[in-house]
Structure formats: C-alpha cells, structure tokens
N, CA, C and O atoms as a Tripos MOL2 file, in Angstrom:
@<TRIPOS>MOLECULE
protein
  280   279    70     0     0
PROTEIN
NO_CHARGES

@<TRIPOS>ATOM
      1 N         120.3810   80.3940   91.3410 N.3       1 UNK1
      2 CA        120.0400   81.7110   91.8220 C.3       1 UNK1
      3 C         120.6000   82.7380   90.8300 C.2       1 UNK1
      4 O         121.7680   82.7280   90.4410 O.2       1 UNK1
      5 N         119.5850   83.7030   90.4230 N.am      2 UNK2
      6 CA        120.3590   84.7600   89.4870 C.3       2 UNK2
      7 C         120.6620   85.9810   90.6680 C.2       2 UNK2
      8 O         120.1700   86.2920   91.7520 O.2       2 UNK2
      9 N         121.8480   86.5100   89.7310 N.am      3 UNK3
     10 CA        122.8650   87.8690   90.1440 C.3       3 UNK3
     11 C         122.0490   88.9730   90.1160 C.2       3 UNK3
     12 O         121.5630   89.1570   89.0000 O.2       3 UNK3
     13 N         121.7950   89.6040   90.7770 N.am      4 UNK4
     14 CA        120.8640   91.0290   90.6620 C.3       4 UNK4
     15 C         122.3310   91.9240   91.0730 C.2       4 UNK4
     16 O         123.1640   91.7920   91.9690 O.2       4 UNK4
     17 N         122.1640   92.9050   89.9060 N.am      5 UNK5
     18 CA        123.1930   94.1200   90.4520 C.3       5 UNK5
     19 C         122.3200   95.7270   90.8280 C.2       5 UNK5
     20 O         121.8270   96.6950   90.2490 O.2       5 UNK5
     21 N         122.4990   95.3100   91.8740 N.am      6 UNK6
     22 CA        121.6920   96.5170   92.9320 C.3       6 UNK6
     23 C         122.0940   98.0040   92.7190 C.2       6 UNK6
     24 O         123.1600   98.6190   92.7600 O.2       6 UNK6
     25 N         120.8950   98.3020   92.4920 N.am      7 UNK7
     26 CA        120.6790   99.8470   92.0120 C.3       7 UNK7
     27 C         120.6080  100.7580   93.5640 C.2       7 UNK7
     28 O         120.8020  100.3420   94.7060 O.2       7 UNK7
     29 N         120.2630  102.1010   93.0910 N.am      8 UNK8
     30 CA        119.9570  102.7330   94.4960 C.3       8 UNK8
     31 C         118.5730  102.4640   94.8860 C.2       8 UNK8
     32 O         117.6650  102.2700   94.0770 O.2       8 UNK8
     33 N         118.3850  102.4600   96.8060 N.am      9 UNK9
     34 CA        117.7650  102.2880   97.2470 C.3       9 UNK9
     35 C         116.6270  103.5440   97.1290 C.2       9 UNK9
     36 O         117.0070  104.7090   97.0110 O.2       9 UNK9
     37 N         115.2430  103.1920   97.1730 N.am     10 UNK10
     38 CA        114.2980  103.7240   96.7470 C.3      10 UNK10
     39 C         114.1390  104.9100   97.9660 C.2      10 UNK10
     40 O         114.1380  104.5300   99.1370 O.2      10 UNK10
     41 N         113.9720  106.7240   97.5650 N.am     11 UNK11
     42 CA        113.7560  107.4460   98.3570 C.3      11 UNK11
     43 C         113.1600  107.4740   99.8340 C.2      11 UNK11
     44 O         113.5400  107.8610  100.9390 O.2      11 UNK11
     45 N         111.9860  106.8400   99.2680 N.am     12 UNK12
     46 CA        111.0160  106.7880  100.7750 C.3      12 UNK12
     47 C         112.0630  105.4190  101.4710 C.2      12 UNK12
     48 O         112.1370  105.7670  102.6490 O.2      12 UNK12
     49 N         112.6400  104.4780  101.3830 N.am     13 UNK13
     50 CA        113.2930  104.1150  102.3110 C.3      13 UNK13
     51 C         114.2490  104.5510  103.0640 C.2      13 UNK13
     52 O         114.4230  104.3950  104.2720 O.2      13 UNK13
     53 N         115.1520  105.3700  101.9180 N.am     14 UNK14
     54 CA        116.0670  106.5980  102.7070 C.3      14 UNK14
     55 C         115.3630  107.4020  104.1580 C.2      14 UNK14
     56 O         115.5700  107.1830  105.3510 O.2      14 UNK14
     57 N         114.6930  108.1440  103.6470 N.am     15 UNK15
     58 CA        113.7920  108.6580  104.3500 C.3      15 UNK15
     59 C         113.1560  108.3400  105.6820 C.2      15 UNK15
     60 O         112.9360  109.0980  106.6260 O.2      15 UNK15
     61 N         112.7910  106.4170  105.4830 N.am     16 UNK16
     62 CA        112.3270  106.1430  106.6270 C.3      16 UNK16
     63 C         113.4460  105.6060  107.8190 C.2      16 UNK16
     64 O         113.3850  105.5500  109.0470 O.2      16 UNK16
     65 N         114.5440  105.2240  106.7700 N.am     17 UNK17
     66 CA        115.4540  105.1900  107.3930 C.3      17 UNK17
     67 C         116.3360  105.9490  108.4990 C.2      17 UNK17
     68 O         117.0610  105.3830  109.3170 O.2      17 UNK17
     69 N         116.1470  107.3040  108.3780 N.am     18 UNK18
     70 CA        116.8130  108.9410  108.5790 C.3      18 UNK18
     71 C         115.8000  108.7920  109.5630 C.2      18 UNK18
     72 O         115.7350  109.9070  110.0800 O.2      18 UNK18
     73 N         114.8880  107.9760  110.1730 N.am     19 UNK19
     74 CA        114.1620  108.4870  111.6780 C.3      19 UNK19
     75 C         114.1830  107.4190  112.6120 C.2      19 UNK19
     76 O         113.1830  107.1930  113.2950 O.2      19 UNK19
     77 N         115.2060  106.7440  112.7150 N.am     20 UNK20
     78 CA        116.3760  106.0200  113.4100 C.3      20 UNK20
     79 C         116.6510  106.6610  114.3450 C.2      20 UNK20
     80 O         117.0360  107.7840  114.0220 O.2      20 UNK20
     81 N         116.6270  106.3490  116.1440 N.am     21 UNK21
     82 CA        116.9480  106.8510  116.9780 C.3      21 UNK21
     83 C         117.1990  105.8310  118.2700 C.2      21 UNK21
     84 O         116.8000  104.6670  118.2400 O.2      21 UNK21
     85 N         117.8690  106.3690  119.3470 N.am     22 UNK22
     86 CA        117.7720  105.4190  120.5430 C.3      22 UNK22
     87 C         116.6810  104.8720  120.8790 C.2      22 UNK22
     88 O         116.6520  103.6680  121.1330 O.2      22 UNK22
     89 N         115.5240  105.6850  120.9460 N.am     23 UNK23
     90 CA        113.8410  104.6200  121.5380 C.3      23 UNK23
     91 C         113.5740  103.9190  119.9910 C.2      23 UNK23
     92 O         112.5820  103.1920  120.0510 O.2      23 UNK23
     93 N         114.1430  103.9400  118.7300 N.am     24 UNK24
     94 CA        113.3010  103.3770  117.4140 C.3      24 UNK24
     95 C         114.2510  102.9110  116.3440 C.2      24 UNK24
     96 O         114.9970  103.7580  115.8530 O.2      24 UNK24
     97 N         114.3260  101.4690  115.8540 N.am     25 UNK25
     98 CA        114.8090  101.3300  114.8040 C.3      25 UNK25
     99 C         113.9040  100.2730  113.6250 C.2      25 UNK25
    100 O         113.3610   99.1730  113.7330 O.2      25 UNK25
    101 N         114.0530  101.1040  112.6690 N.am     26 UNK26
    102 CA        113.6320  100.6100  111.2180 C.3      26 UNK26
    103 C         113.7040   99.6450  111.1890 C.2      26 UNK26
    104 O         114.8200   99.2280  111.4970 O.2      26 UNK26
    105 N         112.4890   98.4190  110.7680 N.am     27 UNK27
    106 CA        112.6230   97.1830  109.8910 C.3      27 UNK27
    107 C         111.5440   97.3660  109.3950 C.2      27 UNK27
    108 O         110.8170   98.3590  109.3650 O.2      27 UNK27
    109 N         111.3930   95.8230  108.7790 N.am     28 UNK28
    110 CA        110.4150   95.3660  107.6540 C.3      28 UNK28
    111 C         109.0170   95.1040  108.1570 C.2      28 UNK28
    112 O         108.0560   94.9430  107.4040 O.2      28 UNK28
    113 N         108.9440   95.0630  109.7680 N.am     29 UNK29
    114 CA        107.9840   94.6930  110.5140 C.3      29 UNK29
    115 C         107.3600   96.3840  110.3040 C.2      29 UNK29
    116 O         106.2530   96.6290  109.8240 O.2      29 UNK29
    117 N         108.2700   97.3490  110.7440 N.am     30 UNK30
    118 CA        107.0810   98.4660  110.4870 C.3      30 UNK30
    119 C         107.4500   99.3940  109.5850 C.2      30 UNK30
    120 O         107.6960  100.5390  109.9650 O.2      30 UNK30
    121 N         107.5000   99.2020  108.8690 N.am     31 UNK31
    122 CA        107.5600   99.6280  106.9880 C.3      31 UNK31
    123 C         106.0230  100.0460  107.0510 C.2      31 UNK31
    124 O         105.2790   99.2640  107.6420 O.2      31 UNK31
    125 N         105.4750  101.1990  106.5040 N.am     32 UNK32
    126 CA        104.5610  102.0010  106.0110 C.3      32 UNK32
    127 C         104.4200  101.2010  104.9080 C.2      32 UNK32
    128 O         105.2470  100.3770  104.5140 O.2      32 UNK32
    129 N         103.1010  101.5190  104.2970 N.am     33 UNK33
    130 CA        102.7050  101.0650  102.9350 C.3      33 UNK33
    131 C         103.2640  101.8630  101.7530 C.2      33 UNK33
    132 O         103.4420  101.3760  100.6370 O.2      33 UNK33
    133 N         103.5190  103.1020  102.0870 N.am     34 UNK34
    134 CA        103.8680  103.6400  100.9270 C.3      34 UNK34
    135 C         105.7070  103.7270  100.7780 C.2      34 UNK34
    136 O         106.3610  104.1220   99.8130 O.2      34 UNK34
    137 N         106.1900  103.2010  102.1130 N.am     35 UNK35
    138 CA        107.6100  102.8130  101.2730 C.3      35 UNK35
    139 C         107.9380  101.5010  101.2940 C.2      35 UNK35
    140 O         109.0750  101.2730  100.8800 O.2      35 UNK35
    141 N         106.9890  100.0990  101.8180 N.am     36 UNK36
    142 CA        106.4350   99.1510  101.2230 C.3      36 UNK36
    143 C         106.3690   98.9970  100.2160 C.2      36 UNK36
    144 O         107.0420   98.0110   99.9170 O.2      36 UNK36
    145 N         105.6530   99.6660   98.9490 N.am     37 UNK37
    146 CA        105.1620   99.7510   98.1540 C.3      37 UNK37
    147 C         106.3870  100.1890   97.0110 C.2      37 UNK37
    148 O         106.7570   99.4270   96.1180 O.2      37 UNK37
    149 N         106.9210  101.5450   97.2270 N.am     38 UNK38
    150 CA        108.1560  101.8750   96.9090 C.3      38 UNK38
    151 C         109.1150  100.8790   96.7160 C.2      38 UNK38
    152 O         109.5980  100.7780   95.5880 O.2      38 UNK38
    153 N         109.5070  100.0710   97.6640 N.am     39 UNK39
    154 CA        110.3430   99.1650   97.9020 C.3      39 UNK39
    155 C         110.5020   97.5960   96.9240 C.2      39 UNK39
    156 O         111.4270   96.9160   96.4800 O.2      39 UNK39
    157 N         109.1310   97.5590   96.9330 N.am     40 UNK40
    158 CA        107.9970   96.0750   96.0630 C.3      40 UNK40
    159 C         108.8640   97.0460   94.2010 C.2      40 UNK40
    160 O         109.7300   96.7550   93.3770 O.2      40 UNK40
    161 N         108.0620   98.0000   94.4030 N.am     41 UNK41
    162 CA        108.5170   98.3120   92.7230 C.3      41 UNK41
    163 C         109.7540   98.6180   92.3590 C.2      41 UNK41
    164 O         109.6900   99.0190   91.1970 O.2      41 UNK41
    165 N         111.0010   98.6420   92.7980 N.am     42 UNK42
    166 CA        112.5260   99.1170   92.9890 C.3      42 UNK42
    167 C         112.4730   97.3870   92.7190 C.2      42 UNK42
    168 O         112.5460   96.9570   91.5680 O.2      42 UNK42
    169 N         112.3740   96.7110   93.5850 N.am     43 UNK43
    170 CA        112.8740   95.2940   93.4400 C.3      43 UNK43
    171 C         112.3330   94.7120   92.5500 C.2      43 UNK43
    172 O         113.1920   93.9940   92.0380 O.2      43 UNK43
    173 N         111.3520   94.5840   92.0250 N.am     44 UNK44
    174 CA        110.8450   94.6780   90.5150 C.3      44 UNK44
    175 C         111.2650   94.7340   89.5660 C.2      44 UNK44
    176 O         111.4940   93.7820   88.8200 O.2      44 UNK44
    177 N         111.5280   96.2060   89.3060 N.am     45 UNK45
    178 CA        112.5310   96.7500   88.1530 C.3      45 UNK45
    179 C         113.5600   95.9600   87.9600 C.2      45 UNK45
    180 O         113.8970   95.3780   86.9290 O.2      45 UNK45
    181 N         114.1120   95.9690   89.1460 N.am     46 UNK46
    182 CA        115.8810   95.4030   89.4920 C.3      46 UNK46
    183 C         116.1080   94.0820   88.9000 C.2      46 UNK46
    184 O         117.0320   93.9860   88.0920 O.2      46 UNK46
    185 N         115.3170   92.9170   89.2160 N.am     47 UNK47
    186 CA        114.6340   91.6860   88.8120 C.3      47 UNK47
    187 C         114.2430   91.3030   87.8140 C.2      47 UNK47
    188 O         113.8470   90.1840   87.4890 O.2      47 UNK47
    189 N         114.3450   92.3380   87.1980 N.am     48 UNK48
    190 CA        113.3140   92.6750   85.6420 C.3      48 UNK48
    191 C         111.8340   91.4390   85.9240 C.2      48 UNK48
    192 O         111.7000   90.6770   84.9670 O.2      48 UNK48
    193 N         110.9660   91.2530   86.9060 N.am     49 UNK49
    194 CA        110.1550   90.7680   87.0850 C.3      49 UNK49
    195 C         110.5930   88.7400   87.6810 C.2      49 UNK49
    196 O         109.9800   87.6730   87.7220 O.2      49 UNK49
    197 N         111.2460   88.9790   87.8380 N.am     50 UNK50
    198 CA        111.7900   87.7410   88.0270 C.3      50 UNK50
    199 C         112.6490   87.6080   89.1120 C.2      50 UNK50
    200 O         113.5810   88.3530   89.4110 O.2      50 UNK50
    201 N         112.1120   86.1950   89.9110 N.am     51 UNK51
    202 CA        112.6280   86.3970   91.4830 C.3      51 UNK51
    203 C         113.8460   85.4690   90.9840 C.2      51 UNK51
    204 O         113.9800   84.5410   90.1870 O.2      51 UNK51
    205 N         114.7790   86.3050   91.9880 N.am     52 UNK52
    206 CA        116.3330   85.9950   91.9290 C.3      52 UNK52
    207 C         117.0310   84.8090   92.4420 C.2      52 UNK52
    208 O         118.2500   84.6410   92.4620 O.2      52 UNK52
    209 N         115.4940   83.4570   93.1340 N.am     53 UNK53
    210 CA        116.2120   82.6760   93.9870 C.3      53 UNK53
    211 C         115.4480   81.0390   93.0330 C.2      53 UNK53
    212 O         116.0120   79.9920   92.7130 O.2      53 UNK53
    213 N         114.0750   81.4690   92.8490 N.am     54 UNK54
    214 CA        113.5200   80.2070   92.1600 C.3      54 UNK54
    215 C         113.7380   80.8450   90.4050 C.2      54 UNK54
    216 O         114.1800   80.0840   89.5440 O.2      54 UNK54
    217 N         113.4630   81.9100   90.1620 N.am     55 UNK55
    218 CA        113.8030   82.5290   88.9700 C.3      55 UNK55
    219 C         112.2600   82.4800   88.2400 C.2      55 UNK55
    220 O         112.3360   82.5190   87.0120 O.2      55 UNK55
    221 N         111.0760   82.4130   88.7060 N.am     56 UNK56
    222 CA        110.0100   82.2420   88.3910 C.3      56 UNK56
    223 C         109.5240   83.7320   87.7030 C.2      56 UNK56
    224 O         110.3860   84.5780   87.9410 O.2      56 UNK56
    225 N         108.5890   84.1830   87.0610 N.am     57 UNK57
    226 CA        108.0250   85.1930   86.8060 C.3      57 UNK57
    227 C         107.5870   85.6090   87.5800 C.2      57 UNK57
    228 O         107.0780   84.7250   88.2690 O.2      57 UNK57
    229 N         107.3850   86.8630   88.0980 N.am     58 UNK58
    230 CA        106.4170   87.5210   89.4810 C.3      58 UNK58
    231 C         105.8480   88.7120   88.4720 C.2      58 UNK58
    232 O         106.3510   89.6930   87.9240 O.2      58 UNK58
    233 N         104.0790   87.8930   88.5340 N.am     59 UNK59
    234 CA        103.1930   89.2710   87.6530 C.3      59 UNK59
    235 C         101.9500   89.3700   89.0550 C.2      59 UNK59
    236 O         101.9990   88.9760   90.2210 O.2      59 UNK59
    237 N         101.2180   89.8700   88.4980 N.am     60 UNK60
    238 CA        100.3470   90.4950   89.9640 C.3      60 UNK60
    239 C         100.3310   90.7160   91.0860 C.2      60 UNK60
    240 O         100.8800   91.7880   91.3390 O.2      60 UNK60
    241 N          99.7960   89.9930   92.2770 N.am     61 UNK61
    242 CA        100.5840   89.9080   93.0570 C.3      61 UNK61
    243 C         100.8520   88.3540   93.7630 C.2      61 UNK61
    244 O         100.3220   88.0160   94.8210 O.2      61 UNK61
    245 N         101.8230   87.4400   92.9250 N.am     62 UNK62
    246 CA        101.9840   86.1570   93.0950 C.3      62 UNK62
    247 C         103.4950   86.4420   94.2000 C.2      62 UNK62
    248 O         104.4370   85.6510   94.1500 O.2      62 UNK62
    249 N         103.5070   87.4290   94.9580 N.am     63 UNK63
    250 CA        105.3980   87.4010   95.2260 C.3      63 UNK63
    251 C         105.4960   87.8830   96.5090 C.2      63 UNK63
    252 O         104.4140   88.3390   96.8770 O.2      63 UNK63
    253 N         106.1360   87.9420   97.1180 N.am     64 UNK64
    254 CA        106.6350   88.7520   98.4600 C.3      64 UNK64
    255 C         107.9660   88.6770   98.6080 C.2      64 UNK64
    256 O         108.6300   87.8230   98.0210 O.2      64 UNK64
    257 N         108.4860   89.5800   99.4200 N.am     65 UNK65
    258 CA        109.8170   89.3350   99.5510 C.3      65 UNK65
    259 C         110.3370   88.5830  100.7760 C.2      65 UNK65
    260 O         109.9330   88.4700  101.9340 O.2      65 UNK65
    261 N         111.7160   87.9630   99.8750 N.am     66 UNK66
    262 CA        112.6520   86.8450  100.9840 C.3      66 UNK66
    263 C         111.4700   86.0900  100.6530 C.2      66 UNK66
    264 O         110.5460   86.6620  101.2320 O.2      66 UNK66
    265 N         110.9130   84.8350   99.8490 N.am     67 UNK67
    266 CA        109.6530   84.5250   99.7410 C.3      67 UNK67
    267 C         110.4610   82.8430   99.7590 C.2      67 UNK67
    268 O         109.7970   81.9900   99.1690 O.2      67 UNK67
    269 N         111.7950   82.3560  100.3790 N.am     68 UNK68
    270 CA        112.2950   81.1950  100.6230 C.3      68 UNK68
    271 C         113.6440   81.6470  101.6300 C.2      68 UNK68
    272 O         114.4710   82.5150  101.3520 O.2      68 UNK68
    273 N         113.6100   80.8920  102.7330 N.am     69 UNK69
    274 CA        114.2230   80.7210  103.6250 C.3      69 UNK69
    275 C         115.6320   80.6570  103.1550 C.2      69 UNK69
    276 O         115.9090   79.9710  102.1710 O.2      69 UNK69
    277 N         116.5880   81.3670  103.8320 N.am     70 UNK70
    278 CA        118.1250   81.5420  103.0860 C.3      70 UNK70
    279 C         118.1960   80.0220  103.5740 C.2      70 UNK70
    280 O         119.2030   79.3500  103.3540 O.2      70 UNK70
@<TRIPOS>BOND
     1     1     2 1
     2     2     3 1
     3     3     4 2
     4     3     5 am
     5     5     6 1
     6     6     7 1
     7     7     8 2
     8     7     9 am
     9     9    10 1
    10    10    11 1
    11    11    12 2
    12    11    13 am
    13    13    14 1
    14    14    15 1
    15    15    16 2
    16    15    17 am
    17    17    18 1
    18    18    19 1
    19    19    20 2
    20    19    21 am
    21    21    22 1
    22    22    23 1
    23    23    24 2
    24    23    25 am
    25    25    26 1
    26    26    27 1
    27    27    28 2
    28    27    29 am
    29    29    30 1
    30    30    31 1
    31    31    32 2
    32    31    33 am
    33    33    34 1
    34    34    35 1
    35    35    36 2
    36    35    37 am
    37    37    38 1
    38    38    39 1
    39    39    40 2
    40    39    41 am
    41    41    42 1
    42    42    43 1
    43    43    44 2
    44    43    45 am
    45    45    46 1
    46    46    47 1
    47    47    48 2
    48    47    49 am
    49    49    50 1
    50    50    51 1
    51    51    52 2
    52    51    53 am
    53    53    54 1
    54    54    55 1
    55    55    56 2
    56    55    57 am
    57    57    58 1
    58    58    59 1
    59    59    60 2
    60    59    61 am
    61    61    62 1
    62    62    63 1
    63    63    64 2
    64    63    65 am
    65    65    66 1
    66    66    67 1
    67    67    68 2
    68    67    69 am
    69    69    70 1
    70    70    71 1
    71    71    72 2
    72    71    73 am
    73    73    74 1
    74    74    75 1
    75    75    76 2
    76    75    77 am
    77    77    78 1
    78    78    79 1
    79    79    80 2
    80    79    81 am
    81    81    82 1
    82    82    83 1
    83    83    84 2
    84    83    85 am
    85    85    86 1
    86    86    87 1
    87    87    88 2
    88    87    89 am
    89    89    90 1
    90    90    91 1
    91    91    92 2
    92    91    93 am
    93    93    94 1
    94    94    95 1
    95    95    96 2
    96    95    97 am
    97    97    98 1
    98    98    99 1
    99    99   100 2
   100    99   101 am
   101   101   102 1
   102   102   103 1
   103   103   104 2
   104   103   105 am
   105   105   106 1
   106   106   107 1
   107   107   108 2
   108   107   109 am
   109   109   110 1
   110   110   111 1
   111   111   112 2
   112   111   113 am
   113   113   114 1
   114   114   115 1
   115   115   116 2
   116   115   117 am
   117   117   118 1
   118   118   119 1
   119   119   120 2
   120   119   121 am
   121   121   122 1
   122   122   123 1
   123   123   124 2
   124   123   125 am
   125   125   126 1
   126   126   127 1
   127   127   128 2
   128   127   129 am
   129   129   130 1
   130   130   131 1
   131   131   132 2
   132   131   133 am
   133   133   134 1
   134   134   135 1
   135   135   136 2
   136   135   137 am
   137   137   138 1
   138   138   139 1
   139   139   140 2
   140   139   141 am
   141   141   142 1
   142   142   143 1
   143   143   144 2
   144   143   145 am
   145   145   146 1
   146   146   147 1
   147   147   148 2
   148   147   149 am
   149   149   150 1
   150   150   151 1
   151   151   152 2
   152   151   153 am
   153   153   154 1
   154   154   155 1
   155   155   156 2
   156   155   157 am
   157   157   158 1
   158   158   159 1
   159   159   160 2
   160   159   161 am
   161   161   162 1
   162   162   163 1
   163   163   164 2
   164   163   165 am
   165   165   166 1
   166   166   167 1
   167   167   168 2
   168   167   169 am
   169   169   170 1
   170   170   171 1
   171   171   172 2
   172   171   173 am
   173   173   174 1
   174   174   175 1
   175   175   176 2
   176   175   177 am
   177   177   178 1
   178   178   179 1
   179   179   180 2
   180   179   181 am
   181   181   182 1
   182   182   183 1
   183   183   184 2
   184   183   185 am
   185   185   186 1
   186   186   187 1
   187   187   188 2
   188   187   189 am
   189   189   190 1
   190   190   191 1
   191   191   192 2
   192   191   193 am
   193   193   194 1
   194   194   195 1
   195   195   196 2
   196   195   197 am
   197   197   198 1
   198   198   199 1
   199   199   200 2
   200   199   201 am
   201   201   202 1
   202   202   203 1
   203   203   204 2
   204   203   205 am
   205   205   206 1
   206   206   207 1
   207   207   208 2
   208   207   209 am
   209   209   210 1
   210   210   211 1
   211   211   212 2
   212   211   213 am
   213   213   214 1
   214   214   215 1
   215   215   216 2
   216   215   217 am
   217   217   218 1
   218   218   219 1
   219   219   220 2
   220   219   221 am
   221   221   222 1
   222   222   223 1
   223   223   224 2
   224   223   225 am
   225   225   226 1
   226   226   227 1
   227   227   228 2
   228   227   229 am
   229   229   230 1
   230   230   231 1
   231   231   232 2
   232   231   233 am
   233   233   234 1
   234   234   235 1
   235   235   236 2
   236   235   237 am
   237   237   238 1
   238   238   239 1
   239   239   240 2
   240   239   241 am
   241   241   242 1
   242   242   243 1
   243   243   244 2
   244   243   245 am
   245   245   246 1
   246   246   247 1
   247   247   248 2
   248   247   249 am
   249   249   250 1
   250   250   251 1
   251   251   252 2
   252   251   253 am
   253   253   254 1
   254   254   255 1
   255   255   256 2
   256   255   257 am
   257   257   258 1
   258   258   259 1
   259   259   260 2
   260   259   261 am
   261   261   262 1
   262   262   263 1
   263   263   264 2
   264   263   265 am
   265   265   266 1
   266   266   267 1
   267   267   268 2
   268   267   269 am
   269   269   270 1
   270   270   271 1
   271   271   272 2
   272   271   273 am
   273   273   274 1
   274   274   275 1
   275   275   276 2
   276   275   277 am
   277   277   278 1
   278   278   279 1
   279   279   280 2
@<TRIPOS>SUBSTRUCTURE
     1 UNK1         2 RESIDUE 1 A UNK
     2 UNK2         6 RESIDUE 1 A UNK
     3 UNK3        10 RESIDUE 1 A UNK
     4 UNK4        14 RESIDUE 1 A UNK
     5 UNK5        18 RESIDUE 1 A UNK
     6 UNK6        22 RESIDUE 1 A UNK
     7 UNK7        26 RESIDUE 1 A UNK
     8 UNK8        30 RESIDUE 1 A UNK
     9 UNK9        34 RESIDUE 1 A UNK
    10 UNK10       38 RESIDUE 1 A UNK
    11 UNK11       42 RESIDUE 1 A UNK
    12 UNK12       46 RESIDUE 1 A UNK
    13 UNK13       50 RESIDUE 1 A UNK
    14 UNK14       54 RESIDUE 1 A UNK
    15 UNK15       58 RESIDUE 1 A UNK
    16 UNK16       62 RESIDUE 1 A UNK
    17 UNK17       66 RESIDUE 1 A UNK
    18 UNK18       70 RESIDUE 1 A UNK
    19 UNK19       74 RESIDUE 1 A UNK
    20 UNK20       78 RESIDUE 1 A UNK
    21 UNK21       82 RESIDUE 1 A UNK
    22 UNK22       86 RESIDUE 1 A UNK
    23 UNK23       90 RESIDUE 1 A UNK
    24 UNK24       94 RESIDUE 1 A UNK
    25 UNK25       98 RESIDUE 1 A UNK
    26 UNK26      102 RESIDUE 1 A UNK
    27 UNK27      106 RESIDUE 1 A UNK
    28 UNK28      110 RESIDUE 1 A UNK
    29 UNK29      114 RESIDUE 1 A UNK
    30 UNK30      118 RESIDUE 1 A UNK
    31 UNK31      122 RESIDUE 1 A UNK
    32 UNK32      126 RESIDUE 1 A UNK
    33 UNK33      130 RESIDUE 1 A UNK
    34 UNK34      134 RESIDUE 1 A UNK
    35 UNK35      138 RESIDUE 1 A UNK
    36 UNK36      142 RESIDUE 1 A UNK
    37 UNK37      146 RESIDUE 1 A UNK
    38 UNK38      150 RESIDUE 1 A UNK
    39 UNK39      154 RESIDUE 1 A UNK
    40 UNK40      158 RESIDUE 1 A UNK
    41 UNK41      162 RESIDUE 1 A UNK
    42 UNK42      166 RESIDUE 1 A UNK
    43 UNK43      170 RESIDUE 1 A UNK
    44 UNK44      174 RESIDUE 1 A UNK
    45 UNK45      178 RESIDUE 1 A UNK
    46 UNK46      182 RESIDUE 1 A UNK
    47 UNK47      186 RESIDUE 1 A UNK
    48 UNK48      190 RESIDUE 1 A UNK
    49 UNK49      194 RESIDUE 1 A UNK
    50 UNK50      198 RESIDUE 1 A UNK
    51 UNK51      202 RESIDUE 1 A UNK
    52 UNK52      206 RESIDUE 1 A UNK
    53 UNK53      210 RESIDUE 1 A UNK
    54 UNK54      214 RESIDUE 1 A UNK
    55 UNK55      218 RESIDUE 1 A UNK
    56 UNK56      222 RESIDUE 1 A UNK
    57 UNK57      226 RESIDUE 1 A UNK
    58 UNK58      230 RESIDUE 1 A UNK
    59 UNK59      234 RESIDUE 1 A UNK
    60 UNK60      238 RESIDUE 1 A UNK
    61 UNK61      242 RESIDUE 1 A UNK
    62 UNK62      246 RESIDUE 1 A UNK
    63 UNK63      250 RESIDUE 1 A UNK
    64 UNK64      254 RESIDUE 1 A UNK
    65 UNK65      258 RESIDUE 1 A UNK
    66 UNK66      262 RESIDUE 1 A UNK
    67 UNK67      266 RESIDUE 1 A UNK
    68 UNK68      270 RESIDUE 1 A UNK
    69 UNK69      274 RESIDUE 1 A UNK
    70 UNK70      278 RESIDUE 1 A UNK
C-alpha cells in the first residue's frame, strides 16, 4: 500500500459539509455530483494517478473510491 500525504480537503466538500444538522448528516451516499466530482479530482492529484492500495494506474474512468474492502 502506498503513503498518500493528504492535502486540504476540496472546497465544495467543506461546504457540503457546513449543512450538517439534527434532521441531516453528510455522507458519500448523498454527495452531489459536483462535489463528487470535486472530490474524484483532489484524490487524483493527491495519488498522482495511482491508487494507494493495489498501486495500479487510474486513467479514464477505470476507478472509484475505497474500490477494495479495508
């Protein structure tokens, strides 16, 4: 498994984060597309294209995230 040293988290997650309340909390189940999307290219970068657990190349869209069971 490679070391990823984690950068800051991408705006629009901040954001979606900050509308957190007693009736509503944030996950991955309802993530918007556009901080989805946000999120996909932050971990990217971070990765320099390369997943951190098989260490494979991730070009198009061959990838998802958490894409092997801890």
């Amino acid at each position: 498994m490679r070391y990823i040293c984690k950068g800051e988290e991408p705006q629009e997650l901040i954001e979606f984060k900050s509308y957190k309340n007693e009736n509503w909390k944030p996950s991955f189940d309802n993530l918007t597309p556009d901080v989805k999307n946000a999120l996909y290219a932050n971990l990217l970068l971070e990765q320099n294209y390369i997943c951190c657990y098989c260490e494979q190349e991730l070009e198009g869209y061959n990838y998802h995230i958490e894409h092997l069971n801890p």
